[in-house]
C-alpha positions as CSV (number, residue, x, y, z in Angstrom):
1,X,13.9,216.6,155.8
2,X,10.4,216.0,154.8
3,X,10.3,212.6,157.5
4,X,11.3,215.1,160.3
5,X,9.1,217.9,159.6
6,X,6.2,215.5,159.0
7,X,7.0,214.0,163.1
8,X,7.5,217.6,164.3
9,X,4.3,218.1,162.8
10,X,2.3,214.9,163.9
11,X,4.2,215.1,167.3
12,X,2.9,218.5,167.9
13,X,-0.4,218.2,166.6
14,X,-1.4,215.1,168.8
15,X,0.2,216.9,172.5
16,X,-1.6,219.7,171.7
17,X,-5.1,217.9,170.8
18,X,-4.4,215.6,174.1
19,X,-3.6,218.2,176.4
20,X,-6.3,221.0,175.4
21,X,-8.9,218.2,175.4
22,X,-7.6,217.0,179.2
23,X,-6.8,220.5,180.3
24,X,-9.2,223.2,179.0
25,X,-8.6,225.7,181.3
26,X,-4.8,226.0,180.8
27,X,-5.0,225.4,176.7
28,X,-3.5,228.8,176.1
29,X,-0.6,228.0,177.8
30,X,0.0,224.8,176.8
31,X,-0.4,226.0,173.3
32,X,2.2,228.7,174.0
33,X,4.2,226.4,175.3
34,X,4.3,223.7,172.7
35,X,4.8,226.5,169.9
36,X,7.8,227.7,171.4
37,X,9.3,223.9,171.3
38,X,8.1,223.7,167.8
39,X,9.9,226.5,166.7
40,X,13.0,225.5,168.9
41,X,12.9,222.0,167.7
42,X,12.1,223.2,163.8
43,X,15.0,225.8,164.0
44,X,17.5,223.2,165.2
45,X,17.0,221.3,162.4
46,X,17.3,223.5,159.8
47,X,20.5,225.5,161.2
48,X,22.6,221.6,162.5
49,X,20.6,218.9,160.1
50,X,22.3,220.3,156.6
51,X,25.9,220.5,157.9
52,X,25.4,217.3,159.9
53,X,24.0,215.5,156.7
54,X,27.1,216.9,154.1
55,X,29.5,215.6,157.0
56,X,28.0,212.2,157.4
57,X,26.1,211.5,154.2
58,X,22.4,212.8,153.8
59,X,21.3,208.7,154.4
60,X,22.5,208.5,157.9
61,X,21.9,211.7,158.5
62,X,18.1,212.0,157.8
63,X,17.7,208.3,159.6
64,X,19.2,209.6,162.9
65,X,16.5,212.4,162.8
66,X,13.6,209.8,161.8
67,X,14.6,208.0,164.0
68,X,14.8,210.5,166.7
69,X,11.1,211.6,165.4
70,X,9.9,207.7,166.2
71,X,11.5,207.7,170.4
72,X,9.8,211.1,170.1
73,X,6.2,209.6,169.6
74,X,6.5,206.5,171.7
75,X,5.6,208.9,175.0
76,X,2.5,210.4,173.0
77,X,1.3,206.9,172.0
78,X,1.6,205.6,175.9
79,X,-0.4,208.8,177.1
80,X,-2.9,208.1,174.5
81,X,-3.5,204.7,176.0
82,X,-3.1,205.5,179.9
83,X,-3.9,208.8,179.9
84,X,-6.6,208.8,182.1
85,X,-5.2,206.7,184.2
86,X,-2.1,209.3,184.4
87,X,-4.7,212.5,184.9
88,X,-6.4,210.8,187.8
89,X,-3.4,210.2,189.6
90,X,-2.9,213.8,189.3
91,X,-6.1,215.2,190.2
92,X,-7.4,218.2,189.3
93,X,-5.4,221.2,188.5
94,X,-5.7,224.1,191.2
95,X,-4.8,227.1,188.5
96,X,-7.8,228.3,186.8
97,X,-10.5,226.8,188.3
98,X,-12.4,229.8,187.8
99,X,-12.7,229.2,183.9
């Protein structure tokens, strides 16, 4: 439990730093947006990952969501690294240019 909360945590922590430092206009948003997942995600493991775990034993169990928590965090470590790249492509966002 403690191996998925700390990649729900991490995960969360580095979208939000990498998006509101890319996208300062629209950082309320994204950090409404990214709580609501949080809480989805964090609610979805409390309510399914202790039936799934007395089913299947608490080893597998707790593997199959670290090891959902490592996929998770392959995406975040490619944007980290081509980013910029990415957010050029893109151009610049048309909402809030105001800001």
């Amino acid at each position: 439990m403690a191996v998925s909360g700390l990649g729900t945590q991490v995960g969360t922590t580095l979208v939000y730093t990498y998006c509101t430092d890319s996208y300062k206009p629209q950082s309320g948003e994204i950090g409404a947006i990214l709580n609501l997942f949080k809480s989805t995600f964090a609610f979805t493991i409390g309510f399914y990952a202790l039936p799934f775990s007395e089913k299947s034993g608490y080893d597998v169990a707790f593997g199959i969501l670290a090891m959902i928590n490592v996929i998770a965090i392959f995406p975040l470590i490619f944007m980290l690294f081509n980013g910029k790249r990415a957010r050029e492509r893109q151009g610049v966002p048309k909402e809030h240019q105001d800001l």
